[in-house]
ZAKE-148645 format. One record per residue: residue in three letters; z, x, y of N, C-alpha, C in turn. Coordinates in steps of 0.1 Angstrom, whole numbers, plus 5000, padded with zeros to 4 digits. Each point is the difference from the previous one (the first is absolute). Layout:
! residues N
ALAZXYZXYZXY;...
END
This chain:
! residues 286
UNK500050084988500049925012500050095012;UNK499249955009499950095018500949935007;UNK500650115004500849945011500250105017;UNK500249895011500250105010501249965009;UNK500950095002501250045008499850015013;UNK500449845010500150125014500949985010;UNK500650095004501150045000501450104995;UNK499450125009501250114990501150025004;UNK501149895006501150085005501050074992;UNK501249945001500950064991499849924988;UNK499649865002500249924985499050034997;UNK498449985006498849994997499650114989;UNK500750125007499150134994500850054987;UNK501249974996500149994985499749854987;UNK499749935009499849864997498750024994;UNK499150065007498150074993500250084992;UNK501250105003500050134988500649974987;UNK500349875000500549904984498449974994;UNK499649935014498649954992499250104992;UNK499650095011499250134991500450064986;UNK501450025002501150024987499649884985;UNK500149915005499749864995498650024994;UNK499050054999498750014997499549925011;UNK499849955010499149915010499050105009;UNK498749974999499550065010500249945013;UNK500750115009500849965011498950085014;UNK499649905010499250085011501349945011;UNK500550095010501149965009499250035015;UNK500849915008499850035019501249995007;UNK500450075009501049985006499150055016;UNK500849985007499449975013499850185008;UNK501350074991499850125005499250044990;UNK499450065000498950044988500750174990;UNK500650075014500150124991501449914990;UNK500349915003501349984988499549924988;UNK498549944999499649954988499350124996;UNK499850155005499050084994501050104994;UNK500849975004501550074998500149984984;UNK500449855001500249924988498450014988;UNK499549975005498850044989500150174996;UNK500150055008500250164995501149994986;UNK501049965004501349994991499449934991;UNK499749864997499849914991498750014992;UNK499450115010498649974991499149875001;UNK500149925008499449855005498950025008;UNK499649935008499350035008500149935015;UNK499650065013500749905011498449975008;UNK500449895009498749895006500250035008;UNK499150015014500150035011500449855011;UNK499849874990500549895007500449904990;UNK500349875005500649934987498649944993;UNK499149975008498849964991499850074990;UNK499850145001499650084992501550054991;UNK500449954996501150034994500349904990;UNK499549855004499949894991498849984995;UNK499150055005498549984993499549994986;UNK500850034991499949974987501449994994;UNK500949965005501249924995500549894995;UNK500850024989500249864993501049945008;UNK501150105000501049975006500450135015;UNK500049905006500550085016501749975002;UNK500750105002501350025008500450055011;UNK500649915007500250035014501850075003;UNK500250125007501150025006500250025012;UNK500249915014499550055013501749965006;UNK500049995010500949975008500749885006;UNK498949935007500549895005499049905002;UNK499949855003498549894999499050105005;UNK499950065017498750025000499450114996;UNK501050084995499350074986499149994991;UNK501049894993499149954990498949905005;UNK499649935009499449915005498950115007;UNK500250115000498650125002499550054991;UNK501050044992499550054986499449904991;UNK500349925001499249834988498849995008;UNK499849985012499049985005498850165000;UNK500450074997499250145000499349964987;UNK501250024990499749984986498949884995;UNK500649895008499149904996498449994995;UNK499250095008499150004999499450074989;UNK501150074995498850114987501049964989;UNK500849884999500549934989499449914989;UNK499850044988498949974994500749844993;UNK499249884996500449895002500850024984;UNK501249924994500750024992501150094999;UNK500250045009501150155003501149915006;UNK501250094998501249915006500850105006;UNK500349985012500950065011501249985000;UNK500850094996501749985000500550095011;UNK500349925008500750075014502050015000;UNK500350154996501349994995500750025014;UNK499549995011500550005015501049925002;UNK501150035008500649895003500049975011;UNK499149895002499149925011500849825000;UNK499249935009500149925002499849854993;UNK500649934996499549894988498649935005;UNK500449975011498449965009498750114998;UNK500450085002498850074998499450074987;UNK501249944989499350014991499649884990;UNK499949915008499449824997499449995005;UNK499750095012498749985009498650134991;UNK500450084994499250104994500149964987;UNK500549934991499749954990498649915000;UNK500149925013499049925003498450064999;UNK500650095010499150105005499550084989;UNK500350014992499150124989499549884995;UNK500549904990499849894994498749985004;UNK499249975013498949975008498750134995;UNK500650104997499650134993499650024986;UNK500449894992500550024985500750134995;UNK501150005011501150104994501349965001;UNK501050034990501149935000500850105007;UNK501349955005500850055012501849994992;UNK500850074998501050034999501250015009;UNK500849985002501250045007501050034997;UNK500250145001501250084985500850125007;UNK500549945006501450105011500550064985;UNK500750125002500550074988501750015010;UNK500750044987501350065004500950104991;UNK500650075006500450104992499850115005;UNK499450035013499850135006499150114998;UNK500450085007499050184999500650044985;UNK501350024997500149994987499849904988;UNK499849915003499149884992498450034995;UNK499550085013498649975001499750164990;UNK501250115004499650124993500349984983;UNK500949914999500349964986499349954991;UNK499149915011499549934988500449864998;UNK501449965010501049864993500149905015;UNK498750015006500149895008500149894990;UNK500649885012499849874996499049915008;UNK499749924996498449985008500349815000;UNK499849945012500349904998498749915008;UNK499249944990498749935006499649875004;UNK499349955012499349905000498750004998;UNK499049885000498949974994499849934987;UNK498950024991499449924992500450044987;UNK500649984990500550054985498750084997;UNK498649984996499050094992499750095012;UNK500450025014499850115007501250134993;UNK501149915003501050104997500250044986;UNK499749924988499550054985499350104997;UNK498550015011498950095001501050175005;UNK500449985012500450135007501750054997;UNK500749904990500850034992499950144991;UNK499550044994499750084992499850145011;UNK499250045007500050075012501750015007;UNK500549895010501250035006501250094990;UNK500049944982500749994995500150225001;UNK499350064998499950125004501350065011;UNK500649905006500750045010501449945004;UNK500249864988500749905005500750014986;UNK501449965004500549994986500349874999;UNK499949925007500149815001498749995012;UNK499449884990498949915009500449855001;UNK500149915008500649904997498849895008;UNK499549884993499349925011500749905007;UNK500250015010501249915009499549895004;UNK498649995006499649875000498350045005;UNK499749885011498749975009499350115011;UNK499350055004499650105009501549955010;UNK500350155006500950015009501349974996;UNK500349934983501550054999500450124995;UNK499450164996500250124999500450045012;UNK499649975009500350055010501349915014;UNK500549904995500949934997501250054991;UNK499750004986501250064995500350185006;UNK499250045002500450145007500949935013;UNK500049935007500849995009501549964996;UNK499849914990501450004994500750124996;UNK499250064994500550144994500750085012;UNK498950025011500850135016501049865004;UNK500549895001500949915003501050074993;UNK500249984986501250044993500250135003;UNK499450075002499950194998500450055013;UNK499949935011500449985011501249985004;UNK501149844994500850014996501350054996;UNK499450094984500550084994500550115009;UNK499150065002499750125008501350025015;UNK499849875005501249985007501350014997;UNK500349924986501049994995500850134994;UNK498850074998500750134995500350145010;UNK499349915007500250175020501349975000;UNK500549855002501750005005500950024988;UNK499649964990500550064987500750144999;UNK498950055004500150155000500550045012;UNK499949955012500550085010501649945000;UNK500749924995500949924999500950104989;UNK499450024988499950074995501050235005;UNK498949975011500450174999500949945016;UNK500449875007501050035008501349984995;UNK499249934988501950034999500750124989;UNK499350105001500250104989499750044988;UNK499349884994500350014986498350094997;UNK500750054988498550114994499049934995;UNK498749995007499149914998499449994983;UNK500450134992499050014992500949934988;UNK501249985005501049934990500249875003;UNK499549925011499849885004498749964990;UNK499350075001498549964995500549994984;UNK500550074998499950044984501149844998;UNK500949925003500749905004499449874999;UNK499149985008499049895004498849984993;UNK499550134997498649984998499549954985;UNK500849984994500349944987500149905001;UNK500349895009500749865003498949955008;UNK500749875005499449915006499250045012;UNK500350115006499550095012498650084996;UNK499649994986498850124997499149945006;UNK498950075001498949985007499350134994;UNK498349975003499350155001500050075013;UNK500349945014500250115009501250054999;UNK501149944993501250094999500350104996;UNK499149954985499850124991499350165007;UNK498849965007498950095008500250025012;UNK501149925007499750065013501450005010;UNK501349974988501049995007500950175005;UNK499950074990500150165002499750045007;UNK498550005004499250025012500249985010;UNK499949885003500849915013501250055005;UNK500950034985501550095013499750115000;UNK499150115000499550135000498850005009;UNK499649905005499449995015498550064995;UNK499649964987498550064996499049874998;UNK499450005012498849884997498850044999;UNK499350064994498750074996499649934984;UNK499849865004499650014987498649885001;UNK499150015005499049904999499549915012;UNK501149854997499449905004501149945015;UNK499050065006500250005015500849905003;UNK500850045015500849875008498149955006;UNK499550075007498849915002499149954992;UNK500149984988499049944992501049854991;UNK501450045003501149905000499449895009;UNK500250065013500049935011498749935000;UNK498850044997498649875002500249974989;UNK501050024987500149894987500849855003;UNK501050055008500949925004499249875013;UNK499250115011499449895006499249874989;UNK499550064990499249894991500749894997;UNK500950064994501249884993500749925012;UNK500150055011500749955013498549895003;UNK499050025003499349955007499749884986;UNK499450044989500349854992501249894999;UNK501450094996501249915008499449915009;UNK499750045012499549855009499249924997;UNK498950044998499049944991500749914989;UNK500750014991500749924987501349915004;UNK500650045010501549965006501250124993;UNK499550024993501050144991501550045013;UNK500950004990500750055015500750134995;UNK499650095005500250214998501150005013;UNK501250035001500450035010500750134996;UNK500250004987500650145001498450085002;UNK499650024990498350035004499650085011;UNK500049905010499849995017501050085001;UNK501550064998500450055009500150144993;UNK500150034987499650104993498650075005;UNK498749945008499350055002500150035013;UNK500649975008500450025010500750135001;UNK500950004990500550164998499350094995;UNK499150004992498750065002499550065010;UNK499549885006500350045019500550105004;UNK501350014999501150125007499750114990;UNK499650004989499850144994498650085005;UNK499149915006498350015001500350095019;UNK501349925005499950065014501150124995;UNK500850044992500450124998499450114995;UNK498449945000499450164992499750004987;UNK500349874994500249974984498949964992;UNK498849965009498849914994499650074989;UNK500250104996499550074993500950034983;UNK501449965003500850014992500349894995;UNK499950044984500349884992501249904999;UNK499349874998500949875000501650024998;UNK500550074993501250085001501050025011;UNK499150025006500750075014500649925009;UNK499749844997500649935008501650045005;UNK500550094987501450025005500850085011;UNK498250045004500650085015500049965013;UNK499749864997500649885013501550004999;UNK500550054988501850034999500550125004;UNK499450134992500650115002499150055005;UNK499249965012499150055011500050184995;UNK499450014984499550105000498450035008;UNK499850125006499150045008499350164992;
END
């Protein structure tokens, strides 16, 4: 089976190096070019100088971009040299509207359209054990099943175009949350003396576990956020799920104000440091 990748960021560009691994002939694009020529060098693949040419003989196309008009440049680039029966799985996490509105849109093409936010991170994506959660049509997602499965350790069909990208928002809601819950945890934690690593070893067995606890509560009181998935890439996840809230009546208040602290990490210099970090709205580490 042909397939084309485009998009190399952090998730993208081990996400392709599964497929090639996988046996798929894999042709990739990313917008900076020396980083798909990069990636072809390493993988042995081959890289397109645009998205047309990169899907031009594709069964299956994957998308890893950034944000809607990302992807709403790159679909429309691609569009044209998408050959009819190919199916486009956009694992972006974008907008549910715009991916009901490009379902449509390929459809008119005779190409099927996917919407498959992943989770599980830069270490998910190098492992191998994303989780992949999709909207669209069952024999789309049957067909490019076999392909994602290369990279995912759960595929799940959640429902109609645009609920993949819907349940991704539930997912940054809860993780959001969490993530909160365990900054004051922890910083609560080391004001009142007690040895964090004997606290953890306490809790983390009980009703308090979690997987950020497990992965990122250490961290957090050792003031190390280097690990991936940005306060800014939080932050336009969070506008999604905020901005459907109104749209549905949903009511996020913790949400809203958890992203708001976001906020305060993005003006301290933090955009860049992972979701973790929220806990230096407490211990204004700098």
């Amino acid at each position: 089976m042909k397939c084309a990748f485009l998009g190399l960021g952090v998730m993208g560009y081990p996400m392709a190096g599964h497929l090639k691994r996988a046996g798929f002939d894999v042709v990739v694009f990313n917008r900076t070019s020396a980083r798909a020529t990069a990636w072809a060098a390493e993988h042995g693949g081959r890289a397109a100088p645009d998205p047309a040419a990169a899907v031009a003989e594709a069964d299956v196309v994957l998308a890893c971009l950034g944000d809607d008009p990302d992807v709403a440049a790159v679909a429309a680039q691609a569009a044209g040299g998408l050959k009819r029966g190919a199916v486009f799985v956009d694992h972006t996490t974008a907008s549910p509207a715009l991916a009901r509105r490009l379902h449509g849109d390929f459809a008119g093409i005779g190409v099927a359209f996917v919407d498959a936010p992943v989770s599980g991170g830069e270490a998910g994506a190098k492992n191998g054990k994303l989780s992949v959660m999709c909207g669209g049509d069952a024999p789309a997602i049957e067909r490019a099943s076999p392909v994602i499965g290369a990279y995912a350790a759960r595929i799940v069909h959640v429902g109609p175009p645009g609920a993949g990208q819907l349940c991704k928002a539930v997912n940054q809601i809860c993780i959001a949350g969490l993530l909160q819950g365990l900054a004051e945890g922890v910083h609560f934690a080391q004001r009142s003396g007690l040895d964090i690593d004997k606290v953890l070893d306490a809790i983390s067995a009980g009703a308090a576990r979690s997987w950020q606890m497990e992965n990122r509560a250490r961290t957090m009181a050792a003031g190390e956020f280097d690990f991936g998935f940005a306060v800014d890439w939080m932050r336009k996840d969070l506008r999604i799920a905020l901005a459907e809230a109104r749209e549905n009546g949903a009511r996020l208040p913790a949400t809203a104000l958890i992203d708001q602290f976001y906020a305060d990490i993005q003006a301290m210099g933090g955009g860049r440091c992972d979701t973790s970090s929220l806990i230096r709205r407490l211990t204004d580490r700098r």
